[in-house]
Every structure is written in structure tokens, then in C-alpha cells.
Residue frames as qw, qx, qy, qz and C-alpha x, y, z in Angstrom:
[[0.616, 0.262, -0.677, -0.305, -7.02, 28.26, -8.50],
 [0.812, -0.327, 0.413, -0.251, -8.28, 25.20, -6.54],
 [0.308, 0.455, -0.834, 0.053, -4.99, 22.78, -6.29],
 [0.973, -0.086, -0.045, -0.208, -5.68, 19.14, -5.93],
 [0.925, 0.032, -0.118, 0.361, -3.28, 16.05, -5.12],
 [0.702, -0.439, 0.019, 0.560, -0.57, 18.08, -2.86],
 [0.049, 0.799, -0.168, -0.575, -0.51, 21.28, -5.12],
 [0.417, -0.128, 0.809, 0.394, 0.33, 18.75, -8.07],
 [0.205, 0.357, 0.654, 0.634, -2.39, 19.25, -10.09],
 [0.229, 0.295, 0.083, -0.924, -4.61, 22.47, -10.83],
 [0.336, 0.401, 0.850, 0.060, -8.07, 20.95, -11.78],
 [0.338, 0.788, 0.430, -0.283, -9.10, 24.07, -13.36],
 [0.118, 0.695, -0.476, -0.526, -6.58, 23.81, -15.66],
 [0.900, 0.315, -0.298, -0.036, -5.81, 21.32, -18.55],
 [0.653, -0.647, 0.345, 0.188, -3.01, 19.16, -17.37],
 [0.407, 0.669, -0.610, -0.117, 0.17, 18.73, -19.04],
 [0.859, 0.238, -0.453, 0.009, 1.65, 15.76, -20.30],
 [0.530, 0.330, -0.652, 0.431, 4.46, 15.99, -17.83],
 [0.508, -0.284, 0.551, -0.598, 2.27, 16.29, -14.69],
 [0.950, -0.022, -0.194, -0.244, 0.38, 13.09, -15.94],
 [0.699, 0.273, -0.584, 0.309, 4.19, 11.30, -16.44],
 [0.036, -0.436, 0.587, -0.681, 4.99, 12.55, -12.78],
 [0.711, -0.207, 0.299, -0.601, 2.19, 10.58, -11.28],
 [0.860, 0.336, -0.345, -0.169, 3.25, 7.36, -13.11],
 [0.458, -0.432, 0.775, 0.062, 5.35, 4.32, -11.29],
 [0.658, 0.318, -0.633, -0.255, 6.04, 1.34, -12.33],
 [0.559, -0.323, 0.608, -0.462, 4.95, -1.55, -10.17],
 [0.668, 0.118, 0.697, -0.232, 5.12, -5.29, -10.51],
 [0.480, 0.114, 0.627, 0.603, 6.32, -4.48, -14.09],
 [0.176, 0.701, 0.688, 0.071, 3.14, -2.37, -14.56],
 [0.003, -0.181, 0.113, -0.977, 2.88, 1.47, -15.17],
 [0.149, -0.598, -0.787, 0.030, 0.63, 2.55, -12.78],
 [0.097, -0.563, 0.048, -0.819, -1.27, 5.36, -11.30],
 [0.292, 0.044, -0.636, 0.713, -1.57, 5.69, -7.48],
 [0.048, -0.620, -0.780, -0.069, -5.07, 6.23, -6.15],
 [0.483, -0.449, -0.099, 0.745, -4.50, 9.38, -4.61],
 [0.127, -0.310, 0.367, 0.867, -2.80, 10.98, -7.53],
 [0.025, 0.439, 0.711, 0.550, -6.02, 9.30, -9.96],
 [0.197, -0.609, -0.514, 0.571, -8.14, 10.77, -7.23],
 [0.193, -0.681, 0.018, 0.706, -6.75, 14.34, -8.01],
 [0.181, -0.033, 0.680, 0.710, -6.79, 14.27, -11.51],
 [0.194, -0.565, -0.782, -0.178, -10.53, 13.23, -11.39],
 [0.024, -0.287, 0.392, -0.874, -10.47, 16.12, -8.72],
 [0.672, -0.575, -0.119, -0.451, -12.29, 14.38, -5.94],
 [0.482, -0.597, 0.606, -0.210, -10.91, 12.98, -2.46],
 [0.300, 0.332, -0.877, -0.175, -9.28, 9.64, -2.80],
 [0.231, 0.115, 0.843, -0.472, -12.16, 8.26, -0.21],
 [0.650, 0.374, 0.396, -0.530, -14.60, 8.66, -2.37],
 [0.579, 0.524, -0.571, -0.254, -13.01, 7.44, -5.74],
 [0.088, 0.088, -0.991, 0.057, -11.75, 3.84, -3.76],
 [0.469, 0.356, 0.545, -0.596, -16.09, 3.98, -2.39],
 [0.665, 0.446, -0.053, -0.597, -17.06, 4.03, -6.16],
 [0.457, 0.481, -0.682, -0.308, -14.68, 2.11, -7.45],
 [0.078, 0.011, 0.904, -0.420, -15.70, -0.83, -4.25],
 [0.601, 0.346, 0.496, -0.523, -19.36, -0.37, -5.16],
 [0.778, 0.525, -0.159, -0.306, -18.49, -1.16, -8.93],
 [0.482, -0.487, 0.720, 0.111, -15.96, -3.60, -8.09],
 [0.757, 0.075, 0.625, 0.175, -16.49, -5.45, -11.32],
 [0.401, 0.915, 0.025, -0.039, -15.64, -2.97, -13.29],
 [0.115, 0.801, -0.541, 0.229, -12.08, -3.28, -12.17],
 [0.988, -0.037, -0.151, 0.005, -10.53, -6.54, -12.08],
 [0.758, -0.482, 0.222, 0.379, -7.14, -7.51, -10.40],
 [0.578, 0.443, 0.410, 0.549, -5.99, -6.19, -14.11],
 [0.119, -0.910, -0.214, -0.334, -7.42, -2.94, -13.52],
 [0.208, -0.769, 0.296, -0.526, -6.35, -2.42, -9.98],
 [0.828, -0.239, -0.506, 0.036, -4.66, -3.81, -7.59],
 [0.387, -0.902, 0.120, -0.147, -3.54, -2.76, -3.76],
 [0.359, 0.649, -0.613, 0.273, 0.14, -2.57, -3.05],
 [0.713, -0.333, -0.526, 0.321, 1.96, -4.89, -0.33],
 [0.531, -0.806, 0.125, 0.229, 3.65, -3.53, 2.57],
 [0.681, -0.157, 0.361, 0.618, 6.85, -3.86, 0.65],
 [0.322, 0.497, 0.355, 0.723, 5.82, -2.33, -2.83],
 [0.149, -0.946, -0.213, -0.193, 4.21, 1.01, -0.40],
 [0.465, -0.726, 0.034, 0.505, 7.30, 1.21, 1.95],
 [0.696, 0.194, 0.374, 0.582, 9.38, 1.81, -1.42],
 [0.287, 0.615, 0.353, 0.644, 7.46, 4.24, -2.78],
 [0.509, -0.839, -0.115, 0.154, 7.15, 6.19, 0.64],
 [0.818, -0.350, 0.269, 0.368, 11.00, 5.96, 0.21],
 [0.491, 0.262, 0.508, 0.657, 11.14, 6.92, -3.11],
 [0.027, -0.668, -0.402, -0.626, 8.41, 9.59, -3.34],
 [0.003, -0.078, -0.392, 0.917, 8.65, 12.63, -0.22],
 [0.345, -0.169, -0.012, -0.923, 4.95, 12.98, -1.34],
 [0.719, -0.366, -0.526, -0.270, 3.22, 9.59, -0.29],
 [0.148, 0.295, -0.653, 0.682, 5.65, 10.28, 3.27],
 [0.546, -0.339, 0.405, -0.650, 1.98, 10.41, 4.91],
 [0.844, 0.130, -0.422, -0.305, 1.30, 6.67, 3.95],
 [0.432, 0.401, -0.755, 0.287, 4.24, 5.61, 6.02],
 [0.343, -0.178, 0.442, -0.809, 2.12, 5.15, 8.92],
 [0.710, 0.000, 0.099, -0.697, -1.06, 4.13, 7.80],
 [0.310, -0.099, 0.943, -0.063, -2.36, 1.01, 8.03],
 [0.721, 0.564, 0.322, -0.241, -4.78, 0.92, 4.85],
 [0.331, -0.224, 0.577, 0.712, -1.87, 0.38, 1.66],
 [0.476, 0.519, -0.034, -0.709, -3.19, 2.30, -1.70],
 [0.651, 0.629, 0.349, -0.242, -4.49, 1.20, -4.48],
 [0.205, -0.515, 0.420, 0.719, -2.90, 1.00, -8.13],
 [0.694, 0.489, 0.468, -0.243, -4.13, 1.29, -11.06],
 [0.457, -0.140, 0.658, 0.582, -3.09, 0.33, -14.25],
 [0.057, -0.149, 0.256, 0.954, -3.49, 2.04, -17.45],
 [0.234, -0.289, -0.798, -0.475, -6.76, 0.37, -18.15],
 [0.300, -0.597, -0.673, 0.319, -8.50, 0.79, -14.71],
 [0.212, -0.320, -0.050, 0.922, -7.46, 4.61, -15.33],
 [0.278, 0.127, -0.557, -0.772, -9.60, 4.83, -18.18],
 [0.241, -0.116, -0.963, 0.017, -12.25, 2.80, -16.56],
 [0.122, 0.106, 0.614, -0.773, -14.44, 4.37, -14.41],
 [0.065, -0.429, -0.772, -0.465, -16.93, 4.91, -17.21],
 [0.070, -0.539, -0.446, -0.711, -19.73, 6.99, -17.18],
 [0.686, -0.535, -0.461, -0.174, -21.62, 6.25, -14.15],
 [0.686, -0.443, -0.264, 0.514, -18.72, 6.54, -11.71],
 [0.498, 0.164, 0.108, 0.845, -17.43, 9.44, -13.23],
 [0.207, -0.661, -0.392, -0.606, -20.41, 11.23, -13.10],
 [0.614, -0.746, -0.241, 0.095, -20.84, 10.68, -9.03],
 [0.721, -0.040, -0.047, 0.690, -17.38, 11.57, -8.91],
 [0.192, 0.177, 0.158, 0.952, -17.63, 14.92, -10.35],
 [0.518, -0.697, -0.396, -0.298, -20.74, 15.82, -8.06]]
């Protein structure tokens, strides 16, 4: 089986409800999803989902998505053993909210899944 997002999701399965809920924070009041984790769902690298989602950048308003501080990433580093590589880096992810998740729309989805 080819395992995506840290062994978290099996893309050649259906996913269950309670992987989805596992991938879910709550930032800034917001439930989001973590690029990454959308990434894996979508099952492609997370470099090329933030590339589409930068070449359709009006598809996905500050509503949509929006990139964590330094504060809201150390947390979740803190909170979550699985973002632990992040703690380092010097690019902060990406969140999307429930609408940007559901957003990509045809066009992006399609390259995606190429």
C-alpha cells in the first residue's frame, strides 16, 4: 500500500472519518487543515500542492488560506510529534480552512493527481 503524510494516510484506500478529524486544528478560531496533511490526502508532495495553489492564487483568498506565524507553528510543533520537522525550517506552513480544502477545483486537482 503506498502511505502518504507520515504513514497517516493510505491513498489507496478510502479514508475514514477519524483520519480526516486527526488532521484538523484549530487556528485563529478556525478549523483548519495543514498543508502537508491536505497535501497527503490529495496524495501529492506538499511542494507541489503550495506551486498550484501560488499559480492560482486567486482562487484562495486570505479566507481560504492563510500561513501560520512563528508563534501559531512553534505550538503546533509542540503540540503535534509529527510537524517536529518544521521546528527548524524557515518557510512556516500553510493553513487552510474548510473552504480552501474544498477549493482547488478542477484544474488544480487534475495537475495534482498527475
Amino acid at each position: 500500500m503506498n502511505q502518504k503524510a507520515h504513514g497517516m494516510i493510505q491513498h489507496d484506500a478510502i479514508i475514514k472519518a477519524d483520519q480526516i478529524q486527526n488532521l484538523i486544528f484549530t487556528i485563529r478560531g478556525v478549523q483548519v487543515m495543514i498543508d502537508r496533511d491536505l497535501a497527503a490526502v490529495y496524495g501529492v508532495e506538499n511542494k507541489r500542492l503550495n506551486e498550484q495553489v501560488k499559480r492560482n492564487v486567486e482562487r484562495f483568498p486570505e479566507a481560504f488560506r492563510f500561513q501560520l506565524t512563528n508563534e501559531e507553528k512553534a505550538e503546533l510543533v509542540a503540540n503535534c510529534d509529527r510537524f517536529e520537522s518544521l521546528k527548524h525550517s524557515t518557510v512556516n506552513p500553510y493553513a487552510f480552512t474548510e473552504q480552501g480544502i474544498f477549493r482547488p477545483g478542477k484544474k488544480v486537482v487534475r495537475f495534482l493527481m498527475i
